[in-house]
TORTOR-183255 format. One line per 4 residues: their letters; for each residue x negated, y negated, z of C-alpha. Coordinates in nm, 4 decimals, always signed. Example, Ala and Ser with C-alpha at 12.3 -4.5 7.8 and 13.67 -1.06 7.14 Angstrom:
<pts>
as) -1.2300/+0.4500/+0.7800; -1.3670/+0.1060/+0.7140
</pts>
This chain:
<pts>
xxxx) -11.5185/-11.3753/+11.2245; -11.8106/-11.6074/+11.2591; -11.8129/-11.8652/+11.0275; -11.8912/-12.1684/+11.2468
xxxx) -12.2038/-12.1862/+11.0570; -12.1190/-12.0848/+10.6763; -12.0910/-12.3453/+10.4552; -11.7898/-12.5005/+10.2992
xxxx) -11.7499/-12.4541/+9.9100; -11.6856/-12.7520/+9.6931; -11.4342/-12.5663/+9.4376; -11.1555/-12.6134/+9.6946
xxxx) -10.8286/-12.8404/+9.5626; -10.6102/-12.9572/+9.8054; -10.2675/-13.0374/+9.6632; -10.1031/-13.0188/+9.9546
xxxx) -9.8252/-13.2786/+10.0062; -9.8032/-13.3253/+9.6402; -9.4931/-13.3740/+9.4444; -9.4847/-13.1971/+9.0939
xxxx) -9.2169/-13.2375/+8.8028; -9.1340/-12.8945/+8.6050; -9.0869/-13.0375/+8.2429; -9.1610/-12.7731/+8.0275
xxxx) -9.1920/-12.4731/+8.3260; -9.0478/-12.1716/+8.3760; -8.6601/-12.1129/+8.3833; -8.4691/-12.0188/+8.7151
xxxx) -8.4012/-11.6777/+8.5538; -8.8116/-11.6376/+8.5509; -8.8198/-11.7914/+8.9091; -8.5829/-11.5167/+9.0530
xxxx) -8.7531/-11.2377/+8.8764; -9.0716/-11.3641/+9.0199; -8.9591/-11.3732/+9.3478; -8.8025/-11.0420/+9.3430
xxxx) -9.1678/-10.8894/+9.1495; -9.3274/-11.0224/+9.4948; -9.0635/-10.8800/+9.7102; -9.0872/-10.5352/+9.5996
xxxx) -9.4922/-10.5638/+9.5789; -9.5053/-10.6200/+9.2340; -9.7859/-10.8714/+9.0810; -9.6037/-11.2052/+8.9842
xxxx) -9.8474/-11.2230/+8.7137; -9.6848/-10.9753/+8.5144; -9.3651/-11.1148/+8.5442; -9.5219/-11.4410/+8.4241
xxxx) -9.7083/-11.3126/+8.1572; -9.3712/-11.0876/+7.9952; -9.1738/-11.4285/+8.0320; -9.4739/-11.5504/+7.7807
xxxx) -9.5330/-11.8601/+8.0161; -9.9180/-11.9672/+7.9497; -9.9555/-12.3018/+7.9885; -9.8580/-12.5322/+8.2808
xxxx) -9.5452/-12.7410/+8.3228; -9.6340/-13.1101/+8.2733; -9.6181/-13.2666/+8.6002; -9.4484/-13.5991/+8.7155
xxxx) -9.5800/-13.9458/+8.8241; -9.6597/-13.8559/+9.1555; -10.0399/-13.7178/+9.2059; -10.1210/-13.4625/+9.5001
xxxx) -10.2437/-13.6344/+9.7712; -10.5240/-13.4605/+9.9495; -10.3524/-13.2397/+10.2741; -10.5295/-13.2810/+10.5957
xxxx) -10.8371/-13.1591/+10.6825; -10.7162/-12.8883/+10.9269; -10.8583/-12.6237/+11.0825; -10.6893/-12.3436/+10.8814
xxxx) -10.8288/-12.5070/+10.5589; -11.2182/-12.5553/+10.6680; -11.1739/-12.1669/+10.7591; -11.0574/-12.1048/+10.4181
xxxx) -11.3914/-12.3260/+10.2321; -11.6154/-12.1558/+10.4170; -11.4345/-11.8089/+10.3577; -11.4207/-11.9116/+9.9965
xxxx) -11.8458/-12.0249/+10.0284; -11.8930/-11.6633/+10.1369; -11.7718/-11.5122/+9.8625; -11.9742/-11.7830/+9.5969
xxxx) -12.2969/-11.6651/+9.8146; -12.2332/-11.3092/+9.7414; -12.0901/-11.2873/+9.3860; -12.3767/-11.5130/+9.3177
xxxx) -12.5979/-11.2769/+9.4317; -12.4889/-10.9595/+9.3113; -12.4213/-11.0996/+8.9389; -12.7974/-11.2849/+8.9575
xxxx) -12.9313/-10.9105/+9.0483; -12.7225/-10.7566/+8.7430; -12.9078/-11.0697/+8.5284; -12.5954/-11.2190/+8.4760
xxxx) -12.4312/-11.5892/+8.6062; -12.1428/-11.5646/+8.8611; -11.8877/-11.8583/+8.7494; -11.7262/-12.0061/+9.0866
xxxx) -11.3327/-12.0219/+9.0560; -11.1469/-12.2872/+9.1963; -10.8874/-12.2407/+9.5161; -10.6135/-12.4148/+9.5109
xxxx) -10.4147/-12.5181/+9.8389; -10.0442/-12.6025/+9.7538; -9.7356/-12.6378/+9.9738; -9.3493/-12.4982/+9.7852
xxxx) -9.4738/-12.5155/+9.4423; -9.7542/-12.6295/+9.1738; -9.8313/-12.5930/+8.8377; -10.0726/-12.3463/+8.6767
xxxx) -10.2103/-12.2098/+8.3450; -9.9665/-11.9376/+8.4246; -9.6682/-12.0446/+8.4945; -9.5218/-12.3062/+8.8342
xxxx) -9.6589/-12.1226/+9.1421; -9.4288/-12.0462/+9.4323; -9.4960/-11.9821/+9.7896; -9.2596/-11.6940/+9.7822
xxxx) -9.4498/-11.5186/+9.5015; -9.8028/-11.4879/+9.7741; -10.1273/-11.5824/+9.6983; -10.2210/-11.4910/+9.3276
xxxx) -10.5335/-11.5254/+9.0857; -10.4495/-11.6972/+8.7821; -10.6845/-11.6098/+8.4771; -10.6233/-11.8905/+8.2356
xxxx) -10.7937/-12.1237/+8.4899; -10.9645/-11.9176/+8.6843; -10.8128/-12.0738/+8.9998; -10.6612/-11.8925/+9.3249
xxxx) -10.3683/-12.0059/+9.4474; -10.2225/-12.0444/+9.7769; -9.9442/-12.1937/+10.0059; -10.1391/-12.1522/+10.3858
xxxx) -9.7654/-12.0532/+10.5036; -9.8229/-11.6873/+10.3470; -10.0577/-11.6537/+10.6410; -9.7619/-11.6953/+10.8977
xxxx) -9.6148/-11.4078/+10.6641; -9.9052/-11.1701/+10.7163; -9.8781/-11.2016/+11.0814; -9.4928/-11.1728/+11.1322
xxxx) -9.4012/-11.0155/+10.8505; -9.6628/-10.7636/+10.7820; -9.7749/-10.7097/+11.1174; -10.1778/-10.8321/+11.0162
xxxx) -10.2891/-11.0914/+11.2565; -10.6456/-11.1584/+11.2341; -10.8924/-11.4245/+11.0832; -11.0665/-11.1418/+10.9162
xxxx) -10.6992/-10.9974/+10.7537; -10.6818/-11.3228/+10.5872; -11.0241/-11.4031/+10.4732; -10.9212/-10.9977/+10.3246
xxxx) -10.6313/-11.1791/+10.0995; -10.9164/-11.4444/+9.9557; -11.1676/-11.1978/+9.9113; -10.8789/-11.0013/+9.7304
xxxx) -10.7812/-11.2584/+9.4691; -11.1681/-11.3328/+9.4198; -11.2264/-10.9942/+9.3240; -10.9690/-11.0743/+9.0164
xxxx) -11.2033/-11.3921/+8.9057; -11.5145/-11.1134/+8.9066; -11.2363/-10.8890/+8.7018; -11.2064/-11.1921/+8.4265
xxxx) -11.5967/-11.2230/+8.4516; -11.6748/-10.8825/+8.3488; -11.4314/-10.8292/+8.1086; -11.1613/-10.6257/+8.2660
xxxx) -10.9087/-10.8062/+8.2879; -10.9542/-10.8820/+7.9014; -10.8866/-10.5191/+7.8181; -10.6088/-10.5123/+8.0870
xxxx) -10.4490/-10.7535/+7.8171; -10.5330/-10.5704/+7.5467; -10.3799/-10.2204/+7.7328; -10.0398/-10.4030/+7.8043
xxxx) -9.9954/-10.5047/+7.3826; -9.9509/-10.1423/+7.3702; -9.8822/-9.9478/+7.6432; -9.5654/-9.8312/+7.7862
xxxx) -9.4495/-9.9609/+8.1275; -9.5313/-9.6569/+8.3041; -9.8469/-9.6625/+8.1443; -9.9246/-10.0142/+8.2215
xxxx) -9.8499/-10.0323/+8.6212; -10.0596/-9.7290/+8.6495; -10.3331/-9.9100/+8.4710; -10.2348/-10.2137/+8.7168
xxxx) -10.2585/-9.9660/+9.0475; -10.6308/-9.9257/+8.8999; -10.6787/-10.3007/+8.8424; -10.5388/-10.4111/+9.2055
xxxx) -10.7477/-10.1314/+9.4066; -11.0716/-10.2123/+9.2059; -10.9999/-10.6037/+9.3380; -10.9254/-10.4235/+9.6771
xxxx) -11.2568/-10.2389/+9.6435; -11.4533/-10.5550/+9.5399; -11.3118/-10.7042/+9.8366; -11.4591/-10.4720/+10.0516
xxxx) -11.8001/-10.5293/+9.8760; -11.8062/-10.8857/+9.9645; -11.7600/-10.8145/+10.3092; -12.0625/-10.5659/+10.3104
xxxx) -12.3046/-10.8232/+10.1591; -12.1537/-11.1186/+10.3807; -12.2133/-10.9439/+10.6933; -12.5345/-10.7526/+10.5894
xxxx) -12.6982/-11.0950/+10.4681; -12.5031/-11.3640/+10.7429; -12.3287/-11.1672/+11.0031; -11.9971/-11.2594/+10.9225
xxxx) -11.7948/-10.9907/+11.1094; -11.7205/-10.9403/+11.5073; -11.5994/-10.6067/+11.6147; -11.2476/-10.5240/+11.5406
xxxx) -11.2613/-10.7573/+11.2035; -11.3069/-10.4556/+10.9675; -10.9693/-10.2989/+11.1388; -10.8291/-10.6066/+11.0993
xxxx) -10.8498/-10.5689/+10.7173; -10.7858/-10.2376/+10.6524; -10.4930/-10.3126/+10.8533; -10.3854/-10.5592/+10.5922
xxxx) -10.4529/-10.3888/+10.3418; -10.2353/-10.0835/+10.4358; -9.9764/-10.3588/+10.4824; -9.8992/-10.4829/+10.1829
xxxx) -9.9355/-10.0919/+10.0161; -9.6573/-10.0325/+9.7583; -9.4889/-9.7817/+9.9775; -9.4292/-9.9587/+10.2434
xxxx) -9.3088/-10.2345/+10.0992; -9.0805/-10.0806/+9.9125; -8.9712/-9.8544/+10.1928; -8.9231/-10.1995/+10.4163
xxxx) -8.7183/-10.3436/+10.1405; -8.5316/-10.0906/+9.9909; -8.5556/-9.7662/+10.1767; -8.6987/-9.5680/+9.9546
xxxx) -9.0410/-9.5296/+9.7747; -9.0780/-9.5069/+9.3735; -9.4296/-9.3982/+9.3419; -9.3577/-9.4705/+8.9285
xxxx) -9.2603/-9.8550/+9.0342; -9.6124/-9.8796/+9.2458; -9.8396/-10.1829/+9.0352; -10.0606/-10.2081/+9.3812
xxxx) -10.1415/-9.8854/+9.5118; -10.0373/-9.7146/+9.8207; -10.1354/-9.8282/+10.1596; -10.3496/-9.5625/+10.1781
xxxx) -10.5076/-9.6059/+9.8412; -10.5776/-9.9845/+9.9511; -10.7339/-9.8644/+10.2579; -10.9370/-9.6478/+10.0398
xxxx) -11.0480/-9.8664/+9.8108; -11.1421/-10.1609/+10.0448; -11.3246/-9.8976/+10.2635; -11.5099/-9.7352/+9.9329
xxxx) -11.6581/-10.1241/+9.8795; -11.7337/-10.2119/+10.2334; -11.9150/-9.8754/+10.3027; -12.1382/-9.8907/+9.9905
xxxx) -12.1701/-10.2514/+9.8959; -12.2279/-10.1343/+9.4950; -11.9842/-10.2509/+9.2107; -12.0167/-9.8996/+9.0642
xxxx) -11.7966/-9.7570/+9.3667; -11.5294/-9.9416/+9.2562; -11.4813/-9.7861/+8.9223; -11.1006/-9.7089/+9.0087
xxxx) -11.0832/-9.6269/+8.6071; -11.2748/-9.3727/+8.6085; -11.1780/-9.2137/+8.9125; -10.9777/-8.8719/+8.8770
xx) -10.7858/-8.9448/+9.1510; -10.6952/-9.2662/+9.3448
</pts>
């Protein structure tokens, strides 16, 4: 990618190196389900949100310091100023105001509106404050791991958990809570497949109006993230971890839904391509 000239966002929080108490957070019971959700590709948000955790553990006397100023994190601001540029842009067009979400570097732990976040559970979006979390370590994961080395595969995993904050902005997520008062399970993760490859799709439209307006990408980027996100496709992590593939169990899509869906936003660049809830088929 080619982001020596982008500029760096200002909604980036560095807490890494900070120490945080856990009065008031989530139980080790929660903690292991929430690991285990994230193992078998399964959004740690709805683990968090059953366990009815929605506000943040207080934390102790000890204030984050800043972390360094690293290479790895200036790649991240400026991935993150990208996306403000864009979603900026597209919700101006739709006569609308695009409301810039926080991103939150942590290392082990840190408190949010939903819940402690935990490296082990992977980057997530958190709705009640509209932040994005996420230990830099998960990185290392995505290259070992899941076999998805690139700069562009993890500016893919930002653009991702963006597309979630435009999900709270236009009201989807909202019904998403609505849908899961009364749904059954089965009903629910196939309304979360939906959710996860619209954010997918949105992804993909952020990379079309980055590179089409700033000329973000260098050949072999766009492989790189389609090659993330067949990664981290329900089926394959589930076949990696347990051997066999549940398609009921899937809350993220297949790999070759993700694929799909990323390519649907990249290739048109419009927000109505990524209806995923209106689609027949996925």
């Amino acid at each position: 990618m080619k982001l020596e000239d982008q500029q760096e966002s200002d909604q980036v929080e560095d807490r890494r190196g900070g120490s945080f108490g856990a009065k008031g957070g989530i139980g080790l019971g929660t903690i292991v389900l929430v690991l285990v959700a994230w193992y078998f590709g399964i959004d740690p948000q709805t683990v968090l949100d059953v366990s009815q955790v929605v506000s943040p553990p207080a934390s102790s006397q000890s204030e984050p310091q800043p972390g360094p100023r690293d290479e790895l994190s200036v790649f991240v601001s400026r991935v993150l100023g990208t996306t403000e540029q864009t979603w900026e842009g597209i919700f101006r067009a739709g006569g609308s105001e695009y409301r810039r979400p926080k991103l939150v570097l942590f290392t082990g732990s840190t408190p949010s509106a939903c819940g402690t976040g935990r490296a082990a559970m992977g980057p997530f979006y958190c709705p009640g404050d509209e932040k994005v979390y996420i230990d830099l370590s998960f990185y290392q994961d995505l290259r070992s791991r899941f076999q998805a080395p690139g700069d562009f595969a993890q500016a893919y995993v930002i653009a991702h958990e963006v597309g979630h904050h435009v999900q709270k902005l236009l009201g989807i997520s909202e019904k998403m809570d609505a849908l899961r008062a009364r749904a059954s399970e089965a009903e629910f993760n196939r309304a979360s497949v939906r959710l996860e490859l619209q954010a997918d799709c949105f992804a993909g439209v952020w990379a079309y109006h980055a590179h089409k307006t700033r000329g973000i990408l260098e050949p072999g980027d766009l492989e790189e993230g389609l090659t993330a996100a067949a990664a981290i496709g329900d089926d394959r992590l589930q076949r990696q971890s347990r051997g066999v593939v549940v398609p009921e169990s899937f809350t993220h899509g297949s790999s070759a839904q993700r694929v799909r869906w990323f390519r649907a936003g990249f290739e048109s660049g419009r927000l109505n391509a990524c209806d995923t809830f209106a689609a027949a088929s996925l």
